[in-house]
MARBARO-729486 format. One record per residue (C-alpha): y, z, x; chain; residue in one letter. Coordinates in nm, 3 decimals. Layout:
# residues N
+---------+---------+---------+-------+-----+
!       v !       w !       u ! chain ! res !
+---------+---------+---------+-------+-----+
!       Y !       Z !       X !     A !   a !
...
+---------+---------+---------+-------+-----+
***
This chain:
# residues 130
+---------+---------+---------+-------+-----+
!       v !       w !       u ! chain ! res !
+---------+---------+---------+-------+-----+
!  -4.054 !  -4.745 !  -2.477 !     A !   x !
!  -4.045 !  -4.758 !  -2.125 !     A !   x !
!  -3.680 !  -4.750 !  -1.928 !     A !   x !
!  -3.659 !  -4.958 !  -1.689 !     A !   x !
!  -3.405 !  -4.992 !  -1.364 !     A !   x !
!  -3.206 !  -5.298 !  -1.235 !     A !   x !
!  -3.044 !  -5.320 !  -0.930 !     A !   x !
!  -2.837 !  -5.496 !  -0.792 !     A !   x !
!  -2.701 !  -5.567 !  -0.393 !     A !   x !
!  -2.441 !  -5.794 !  -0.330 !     A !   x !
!  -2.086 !  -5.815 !  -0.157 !     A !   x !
!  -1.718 !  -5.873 !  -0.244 !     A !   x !
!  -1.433 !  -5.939 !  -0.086 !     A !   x !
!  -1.065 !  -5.977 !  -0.211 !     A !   x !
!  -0.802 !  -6.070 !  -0.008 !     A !   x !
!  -0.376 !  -6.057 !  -0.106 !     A !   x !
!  -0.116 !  -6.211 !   0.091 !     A !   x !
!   0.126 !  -5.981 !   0.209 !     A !   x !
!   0.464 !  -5.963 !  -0.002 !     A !   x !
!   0.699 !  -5.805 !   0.215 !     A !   x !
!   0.806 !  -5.800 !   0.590 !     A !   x !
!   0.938 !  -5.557 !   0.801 !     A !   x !
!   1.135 !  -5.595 !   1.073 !     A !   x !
!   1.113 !  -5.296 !   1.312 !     A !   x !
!   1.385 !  -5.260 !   1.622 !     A !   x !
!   1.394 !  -5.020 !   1.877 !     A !   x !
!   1.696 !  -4.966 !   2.099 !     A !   x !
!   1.760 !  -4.762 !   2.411 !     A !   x !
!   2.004 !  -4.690 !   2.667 !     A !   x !
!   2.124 !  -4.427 !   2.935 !     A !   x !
!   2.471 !  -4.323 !   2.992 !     A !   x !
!   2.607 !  -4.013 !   3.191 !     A !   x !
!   2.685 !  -3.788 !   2.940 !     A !   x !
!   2.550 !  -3.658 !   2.564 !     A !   x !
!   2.848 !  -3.718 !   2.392 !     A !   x !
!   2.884 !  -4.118 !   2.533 !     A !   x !
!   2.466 !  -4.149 !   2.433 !     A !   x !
!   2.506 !  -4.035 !   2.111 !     A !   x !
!   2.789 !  -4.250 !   2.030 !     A !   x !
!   2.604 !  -4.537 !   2.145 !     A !   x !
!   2.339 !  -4.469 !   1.973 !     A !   x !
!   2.554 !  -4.386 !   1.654 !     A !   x !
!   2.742 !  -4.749 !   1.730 !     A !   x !
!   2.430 !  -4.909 !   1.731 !     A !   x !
!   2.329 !  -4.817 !   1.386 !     A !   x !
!   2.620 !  -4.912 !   1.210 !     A !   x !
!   2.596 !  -5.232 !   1.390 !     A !   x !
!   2.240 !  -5.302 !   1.327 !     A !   x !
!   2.330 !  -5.225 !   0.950 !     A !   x !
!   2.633 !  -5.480 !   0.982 !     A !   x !
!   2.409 !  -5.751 !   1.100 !     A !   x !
!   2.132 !  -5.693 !   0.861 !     A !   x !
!   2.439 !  -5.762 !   0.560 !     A !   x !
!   2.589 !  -6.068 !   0.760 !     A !   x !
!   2.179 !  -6.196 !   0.706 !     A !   x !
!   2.271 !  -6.110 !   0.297 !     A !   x !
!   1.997 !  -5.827 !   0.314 !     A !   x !
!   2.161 !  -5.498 !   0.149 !     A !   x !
!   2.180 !  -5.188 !   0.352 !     A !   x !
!   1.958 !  -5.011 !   0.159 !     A !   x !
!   1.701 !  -5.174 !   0.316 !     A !   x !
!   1.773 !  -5.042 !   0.684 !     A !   x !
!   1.649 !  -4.728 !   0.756 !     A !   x !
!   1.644 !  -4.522 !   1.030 !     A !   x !
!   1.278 !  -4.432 !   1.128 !     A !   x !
!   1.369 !  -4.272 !   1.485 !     A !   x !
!   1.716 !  -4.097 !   1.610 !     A !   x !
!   1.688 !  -3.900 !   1.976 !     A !   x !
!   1.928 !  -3.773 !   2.244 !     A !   x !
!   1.741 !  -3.659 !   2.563 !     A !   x !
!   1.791 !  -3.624 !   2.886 !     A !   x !
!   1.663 !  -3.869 !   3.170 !     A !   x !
!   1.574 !  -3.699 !   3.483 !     A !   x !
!   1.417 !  -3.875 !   3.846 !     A !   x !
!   1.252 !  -3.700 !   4.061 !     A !   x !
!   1.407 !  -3.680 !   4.443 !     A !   x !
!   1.235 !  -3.571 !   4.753 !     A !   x !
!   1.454 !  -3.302 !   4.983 !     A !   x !
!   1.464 !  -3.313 !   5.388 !     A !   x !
!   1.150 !  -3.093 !   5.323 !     A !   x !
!   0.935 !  -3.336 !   5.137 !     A !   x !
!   0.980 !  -3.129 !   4.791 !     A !   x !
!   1.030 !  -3.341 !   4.493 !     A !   x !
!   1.336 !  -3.196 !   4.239 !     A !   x !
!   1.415 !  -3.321 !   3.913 !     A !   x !
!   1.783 !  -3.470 !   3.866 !     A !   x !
!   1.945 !  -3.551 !   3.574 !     A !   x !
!   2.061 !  -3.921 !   3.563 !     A !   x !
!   2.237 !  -3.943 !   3.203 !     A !   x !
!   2.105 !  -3.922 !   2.852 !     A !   x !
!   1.925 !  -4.124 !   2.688 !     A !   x !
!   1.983 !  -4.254 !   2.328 !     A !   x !
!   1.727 !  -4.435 !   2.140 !     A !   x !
!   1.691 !  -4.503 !   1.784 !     A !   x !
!   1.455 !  -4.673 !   1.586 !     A !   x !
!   1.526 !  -4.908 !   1.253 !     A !   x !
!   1.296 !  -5.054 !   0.965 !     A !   x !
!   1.441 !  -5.330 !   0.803 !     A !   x !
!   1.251 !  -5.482 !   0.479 !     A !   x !
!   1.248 !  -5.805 !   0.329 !     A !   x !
!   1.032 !  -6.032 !   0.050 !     A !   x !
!   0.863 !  -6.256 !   0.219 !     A !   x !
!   1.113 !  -6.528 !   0.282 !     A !   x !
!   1.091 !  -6.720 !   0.627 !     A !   x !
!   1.433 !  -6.862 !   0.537 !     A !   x !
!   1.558 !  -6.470 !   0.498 !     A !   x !
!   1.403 !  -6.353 !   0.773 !     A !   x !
!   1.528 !  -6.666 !   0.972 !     A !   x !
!   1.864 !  -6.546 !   0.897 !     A !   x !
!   1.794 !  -6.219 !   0.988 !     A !   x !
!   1.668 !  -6.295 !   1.329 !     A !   x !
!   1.966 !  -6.457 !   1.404 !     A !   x !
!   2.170 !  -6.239 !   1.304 !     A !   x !
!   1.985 !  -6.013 !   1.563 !     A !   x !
!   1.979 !  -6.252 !   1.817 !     A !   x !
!   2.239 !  -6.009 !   2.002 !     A !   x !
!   2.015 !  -5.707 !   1.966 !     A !   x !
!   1.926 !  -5.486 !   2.343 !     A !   x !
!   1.605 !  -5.437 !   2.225 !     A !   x !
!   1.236 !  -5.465 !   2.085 !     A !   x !
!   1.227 !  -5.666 !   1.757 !     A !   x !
!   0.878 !  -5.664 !   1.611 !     A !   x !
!   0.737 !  -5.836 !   1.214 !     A !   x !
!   0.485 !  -5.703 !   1.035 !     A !   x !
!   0.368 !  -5.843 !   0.716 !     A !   x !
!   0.243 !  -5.574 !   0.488 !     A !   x !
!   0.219 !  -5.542 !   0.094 !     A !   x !
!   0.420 !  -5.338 !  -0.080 !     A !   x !
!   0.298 !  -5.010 !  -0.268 !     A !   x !
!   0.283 !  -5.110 !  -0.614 !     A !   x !
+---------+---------+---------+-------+-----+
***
């Protein structure tokens, strides 16, 4: 008996609706000295993680994703016309990921309990890794 071949060509597509957001904040700020940056900065986390509990969302769900100290410099031109770099502070910035179900009445909370935040607040709507 003969074999014989079938083929076929199509397409498929499958689509899921994302199950969790996250919430991603970014905060910065310069101030003269290290030691008053990285207290900021260190401030500003425990706040962030404060505010993301007064929303009912458990700390375990804030993470850090970014923590830097650096120093800020400008560049000044002399009598001469020769540009030199000058330190202006530090800066602090620190990053946070905050995730949530899918809930627009959690995440309404959330926001406002952000509303305060000196920052970038951005949503992404992802699915979890199952």
């Amino acid at each position: 008996m003969e074999k014989r071949t079938i083929r076929i060509t199509g397409e498929g597509r499958k689509s899921y609706k994302p199950d969790q957001t996250i919430v991603r904040l970014n905060y910065e700020e310069v101030l003269p000295t290290y030691e008053e940056a990285l207290k900021a900065a260190t401030e500003y986390t425990v706040l962030t993680k404060k505010r993301a509990e007064s929303a009912g969302i458990d700390a375990k769900n804030v993470t850090t994703t970014s923590f830097s100290i650096a120093p800020k410099t400008r560049s000044i031109k002399d009598a001469n016309g020769n540009y030199h770099e000058r330190l202006v502070g530090y800066e602090g910035s620190v990053g946070f990921s905050i995730k949530i179900p899918v809930d627009n009445a959690l995440l309404s909370k959330l926001l406002y309990a952000l509303r305060e935040h000196e920052g970038t607040i951005r949503l992404m709507y992802v699915l979890k890794d199952r």
